[in-house]
ZAMARGU-4260 file (C-alpha; in steps of 0.2 Angstrom, whole numbers, plus 5000, padded with zeros to 4 digits):
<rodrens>
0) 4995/5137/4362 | 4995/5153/4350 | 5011/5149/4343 | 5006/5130/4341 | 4992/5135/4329
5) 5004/5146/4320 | 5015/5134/4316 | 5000/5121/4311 | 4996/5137/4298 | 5011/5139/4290
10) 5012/5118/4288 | 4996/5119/4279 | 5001/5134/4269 | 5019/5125/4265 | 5009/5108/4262
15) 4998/5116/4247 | 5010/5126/4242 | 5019/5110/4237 | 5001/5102/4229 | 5008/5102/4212
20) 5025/5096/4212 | 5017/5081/4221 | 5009/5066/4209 | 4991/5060/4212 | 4996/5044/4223
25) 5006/5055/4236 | 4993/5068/4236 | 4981/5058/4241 | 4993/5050/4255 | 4997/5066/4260
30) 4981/5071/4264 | 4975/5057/4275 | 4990/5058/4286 | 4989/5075/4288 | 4970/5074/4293
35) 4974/5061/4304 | 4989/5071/4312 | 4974/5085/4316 | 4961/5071/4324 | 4972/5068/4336
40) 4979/5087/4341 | 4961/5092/4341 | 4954/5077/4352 | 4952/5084/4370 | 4964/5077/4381
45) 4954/5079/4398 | 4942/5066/4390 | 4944/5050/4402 | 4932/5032/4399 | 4919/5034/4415
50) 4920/5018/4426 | 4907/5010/4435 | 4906/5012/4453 | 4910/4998/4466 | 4901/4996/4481
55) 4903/4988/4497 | 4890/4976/4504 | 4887/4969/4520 | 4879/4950/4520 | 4878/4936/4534
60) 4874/4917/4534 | 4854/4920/4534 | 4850/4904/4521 | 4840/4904/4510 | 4843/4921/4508
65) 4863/4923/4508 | 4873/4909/4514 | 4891/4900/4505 | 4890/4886/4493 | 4903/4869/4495
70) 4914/4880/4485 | 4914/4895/4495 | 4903/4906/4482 | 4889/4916/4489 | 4873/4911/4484
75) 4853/4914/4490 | 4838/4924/4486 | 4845/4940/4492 | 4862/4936/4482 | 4852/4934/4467
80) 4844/4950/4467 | 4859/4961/4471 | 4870/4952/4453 | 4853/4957/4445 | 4854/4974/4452
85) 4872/4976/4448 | 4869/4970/4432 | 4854/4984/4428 | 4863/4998/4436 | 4880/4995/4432
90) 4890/4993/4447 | 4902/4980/4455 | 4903/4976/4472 | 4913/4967/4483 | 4903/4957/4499
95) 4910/4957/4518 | 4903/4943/4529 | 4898/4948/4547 | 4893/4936/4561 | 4876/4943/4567
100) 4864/4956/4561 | 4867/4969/4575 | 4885/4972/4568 | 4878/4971/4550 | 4867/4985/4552
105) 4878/4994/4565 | 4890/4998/4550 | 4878/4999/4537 | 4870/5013/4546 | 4889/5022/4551
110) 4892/5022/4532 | 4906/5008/4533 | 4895/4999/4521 | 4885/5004/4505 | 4871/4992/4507
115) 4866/4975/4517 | 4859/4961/4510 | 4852/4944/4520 | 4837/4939/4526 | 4836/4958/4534
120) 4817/4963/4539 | 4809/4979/4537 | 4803/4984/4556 | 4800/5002/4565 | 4815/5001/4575
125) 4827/4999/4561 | 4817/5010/4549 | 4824/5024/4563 | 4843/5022/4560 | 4840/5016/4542
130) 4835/5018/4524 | 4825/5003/4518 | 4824/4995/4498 | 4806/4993/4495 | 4804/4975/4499
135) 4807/4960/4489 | 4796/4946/4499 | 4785/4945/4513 | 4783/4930/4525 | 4781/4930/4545
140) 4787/4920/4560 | 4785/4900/4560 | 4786/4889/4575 | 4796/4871/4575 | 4789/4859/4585
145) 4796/4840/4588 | 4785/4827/4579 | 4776/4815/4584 | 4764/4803/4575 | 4753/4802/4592
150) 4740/4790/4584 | 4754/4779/4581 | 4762/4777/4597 | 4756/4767/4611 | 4766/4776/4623
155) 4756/4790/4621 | 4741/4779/4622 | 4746/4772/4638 | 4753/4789/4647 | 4734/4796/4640
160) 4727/4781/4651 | 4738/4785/4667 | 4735/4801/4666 | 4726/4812/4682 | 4710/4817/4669
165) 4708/4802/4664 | 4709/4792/4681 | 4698/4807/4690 | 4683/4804/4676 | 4685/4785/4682
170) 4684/4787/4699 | 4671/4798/4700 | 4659/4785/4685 | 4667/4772/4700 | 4657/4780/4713
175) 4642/4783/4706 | 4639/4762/4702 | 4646/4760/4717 | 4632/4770/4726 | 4620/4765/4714
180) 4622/4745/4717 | 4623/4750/4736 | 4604/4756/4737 | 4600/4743/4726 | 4608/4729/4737
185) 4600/4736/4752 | 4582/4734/4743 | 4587/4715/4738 | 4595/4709/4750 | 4583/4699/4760
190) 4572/4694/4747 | 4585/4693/4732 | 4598/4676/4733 | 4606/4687/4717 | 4611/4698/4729
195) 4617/4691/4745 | 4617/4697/4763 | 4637/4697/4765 | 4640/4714/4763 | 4658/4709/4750
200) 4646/4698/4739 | 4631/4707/4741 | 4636/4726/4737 | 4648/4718/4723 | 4633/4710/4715
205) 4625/4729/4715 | 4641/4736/4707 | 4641/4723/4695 | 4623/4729/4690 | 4620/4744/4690
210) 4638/4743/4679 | 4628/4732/4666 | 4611/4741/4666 | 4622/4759/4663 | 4631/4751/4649
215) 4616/4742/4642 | 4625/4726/4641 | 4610/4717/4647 | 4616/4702/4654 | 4600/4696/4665
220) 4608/4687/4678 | 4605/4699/4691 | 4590/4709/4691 | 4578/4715/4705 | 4562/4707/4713
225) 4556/4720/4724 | 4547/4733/4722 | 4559/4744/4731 | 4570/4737/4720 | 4561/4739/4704
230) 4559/4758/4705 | 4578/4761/4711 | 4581/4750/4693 | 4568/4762/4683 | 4576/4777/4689
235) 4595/4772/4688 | 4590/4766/4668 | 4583/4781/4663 | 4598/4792/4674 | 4611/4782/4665
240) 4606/4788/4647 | 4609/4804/4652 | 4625/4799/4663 | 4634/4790/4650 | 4634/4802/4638
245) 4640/4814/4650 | 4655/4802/4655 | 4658/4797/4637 | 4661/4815/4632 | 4672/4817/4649
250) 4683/4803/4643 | 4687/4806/4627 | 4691/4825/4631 | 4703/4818/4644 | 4710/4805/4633
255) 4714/4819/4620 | 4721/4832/4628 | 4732/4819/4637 | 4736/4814/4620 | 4740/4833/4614
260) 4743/4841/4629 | 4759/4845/4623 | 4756/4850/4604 | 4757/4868/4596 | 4747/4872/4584
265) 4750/4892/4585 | 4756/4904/4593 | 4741/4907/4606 | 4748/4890/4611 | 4765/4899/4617
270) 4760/4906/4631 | 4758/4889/4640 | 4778/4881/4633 | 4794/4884/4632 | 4800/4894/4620
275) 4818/4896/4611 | 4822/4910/4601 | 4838/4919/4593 | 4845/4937/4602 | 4843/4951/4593
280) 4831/4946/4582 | 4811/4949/4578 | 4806/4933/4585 | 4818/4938/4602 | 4807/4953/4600
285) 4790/4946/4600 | 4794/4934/4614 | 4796/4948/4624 | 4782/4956/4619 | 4772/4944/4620
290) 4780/4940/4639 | 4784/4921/4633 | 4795/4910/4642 | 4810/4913/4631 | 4826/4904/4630
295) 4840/4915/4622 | 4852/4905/4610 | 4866/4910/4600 | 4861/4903/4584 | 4845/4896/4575
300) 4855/4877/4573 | 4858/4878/4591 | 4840/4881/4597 | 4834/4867/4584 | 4847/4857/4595
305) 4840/4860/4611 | 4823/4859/4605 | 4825/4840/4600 | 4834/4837/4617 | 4819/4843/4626
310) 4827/4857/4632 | 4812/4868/4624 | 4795/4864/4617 | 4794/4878/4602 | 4808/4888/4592
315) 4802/4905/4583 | 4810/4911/4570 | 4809/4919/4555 | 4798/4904/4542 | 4810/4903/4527
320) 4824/4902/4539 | 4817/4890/4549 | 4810/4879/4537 | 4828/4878/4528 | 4837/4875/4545
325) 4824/4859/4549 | 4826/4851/4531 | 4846/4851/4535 | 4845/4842/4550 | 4833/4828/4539
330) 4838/4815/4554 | 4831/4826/4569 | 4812/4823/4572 | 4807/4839/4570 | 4794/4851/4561
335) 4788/4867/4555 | 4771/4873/4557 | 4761/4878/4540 | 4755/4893/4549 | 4764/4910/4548
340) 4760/4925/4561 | 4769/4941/4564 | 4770/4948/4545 | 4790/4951/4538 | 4794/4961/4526
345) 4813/4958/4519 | 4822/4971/4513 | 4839/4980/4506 | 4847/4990/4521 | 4854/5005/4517
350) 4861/5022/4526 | 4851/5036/4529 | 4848/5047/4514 | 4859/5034/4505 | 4859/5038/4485
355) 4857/5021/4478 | 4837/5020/4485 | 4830/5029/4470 | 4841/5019/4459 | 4839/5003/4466
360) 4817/5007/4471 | 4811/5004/4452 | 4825/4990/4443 | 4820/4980/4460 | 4800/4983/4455
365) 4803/4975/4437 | 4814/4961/4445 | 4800/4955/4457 | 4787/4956/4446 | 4795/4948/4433
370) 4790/4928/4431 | 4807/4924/4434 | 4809/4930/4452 | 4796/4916/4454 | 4806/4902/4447
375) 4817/4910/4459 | 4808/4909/4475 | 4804/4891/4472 | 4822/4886/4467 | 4825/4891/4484
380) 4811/4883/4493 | 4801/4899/4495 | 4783/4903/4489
</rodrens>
């Protein structure tokens, strides 16, 4: 090195030595090249251009969130967010597919993956083995149910009609008259010729009576003559006021929870149905929780399956999900219920004490908060 800048000494002393025998033009010349010459000795050769760094990420078939387009590209809310992030903190990345979540987060935990992204929710168990993004949307479990447009359908009508409530309220209204027209008959019968002494034609003509005088029909081709007669009549008229309404609100309760015996309108419903669920995931853990009658399937498509073949009466799943799996199968007849329960929170999994959580914490604040991730959430069919 010493004897380097030596010899670049004694070329500048030779170089201005020569100054004079030189003409202006290649003076000047001179000079630039030989500035140029000493740039590029002085410039550090150590000095390397910094590349960004490339990450691994781990992502399933969870739609909306992360699933493959017709042309094999990922797209979904959760793909969305990580090109915005890789854009704000200058990283690439390359994505890895798995088939179900415990894998995902087995080898997101173990280090084989920098981060996860999918439909991945935020719960106490996972917050043990992981590090969590701050989330990026919140929803809860939903319920798919088959639909039925009950006031519609006369079958409905007709198994509502056939059904024990129903025929127990009758029977019982049966009775009664039946009772009723006897006493009557028995006061009439000798004295009465609207009420003969056969006991068929006679204690029919009572029924028919006392059926007429509870309903208020008022026919008047039967009516009583005795005095016995009379005052069994006065009571029965006054009773059957009070007996009517009492039926009338037996009936119609019997008719409708025939009609919607087997409807779900929430999940205190479950406890009573079948309910299908996928392994491994938060609804599989609420069913157990909540010790429901669950039915383990490998995937959500599958479950809807079964549920439009009768094999089950509910499938819970996360809402989003669920409500994107039921709008692909448009020719099945089912439906997702309005009503969420079970908050989930969806979030970026990531290793424990991973690096990338204070970077990723505050650019994932300004994206949500922005008004584009809402134009986001409803190109995706979330609100």
């Amino acid at each position: 090195m010493t004897q380097v800048m030596r010899m670049t000494a004694s070329s500048w002393i030779f170089s201005i030595s020569q100054i004079k025998t030189l003409g202006p033009c290649c003076v000047a010349l001179f000079l630039v090249l030989c500035f140029s010459a000493y740039g590029t000795t002085a410039e550090d050769p150590a000095t390397e251009s910094s590349t960004a760094p490339h990450v691994q990420v781990g992502t399933r078939h969870a739609p909306p969130f992360s699933y493959r387009d017709d042309q094999g590209a990922w797209r979904g809310l959760s793909i969305t967010l990580l090109n915005r992030l890789a854009e704000e903190l200058d990283f690439t990345f390359e994505l890895h597919e798995r088939t179900d979540m415990h894998t995902l987060l087995a080898e997101t935990a173990s280090g084989q993956m920098d981060m996860a992204v999918a439909a991945i929710t935020i719960t106490p168990d996972r917050e043990r083995r992981l590090d969590f993004s701050h989330p990026f949307h919140f929803t809860g479990l939903g319920i798919a149910v088959p639909y039925h447009d009950q006031q519609a359908s006369w079958l409905v009508v007709l198994r509502s009609l056939l059904s024990p409530g129903f025929l127990s309220v009758v029977l019982t209204l049966s009775v009664v008259l039946f009772i009723t027209g006897a006493f009557l008959w028995i006061a009439e019968r000798r004295h009465n010729p609207q009420f003969p002494s056969q006991p068929a034609a006679g204690l029919g003509s009572g029924f028919w009576w006392s059926a007429v005088t509870m309903t208020t029909v008022g026919y008047g081709d039967k009516a009583p003559i005795t005095l016995a007669g009379r005052m069994i009549a006065l009571v029965w008229m006054f009773a059957a006021l009070i007996m009517i309404a009492s039926f009338t609100a037996q009936i119609t309760s019997s008719l409708t929870l025939s009609a919607f015996h087997a409807r779900i309108s929430g999940p205190e419903d479950l406890q009573r149905v079948r309910v299908g669920i996928v392994g491994n995931t938060t609804a599989d853990h609420y069913a157990k929780d909540h010790n429901l009658r669950r039915y383990e399937f490998a995937s959500l498509r599958q479950a809807l399956r079964e549920l439009e073949a009768g094999s089950v009466d509910a499938v819970i799943h996360d809402h989003p999900l669920l409500s994107y799996e039921v709008q692909q199968l448009s020719d099945d007849p089912l439906m997702v219920l309005e009503r969420t329960f079970e908050r989930q929170d969806y979030g970026i999994a990531l290793p424990l004490e991973s690096p990338w959580r204070k970077d990723i914490n505050p650019v994932l604040i300004e994206i949500v908060t922005d008004p584009m991730w809402v134009r986001d959430l409803q190109g995706y069919g979330l609100r």
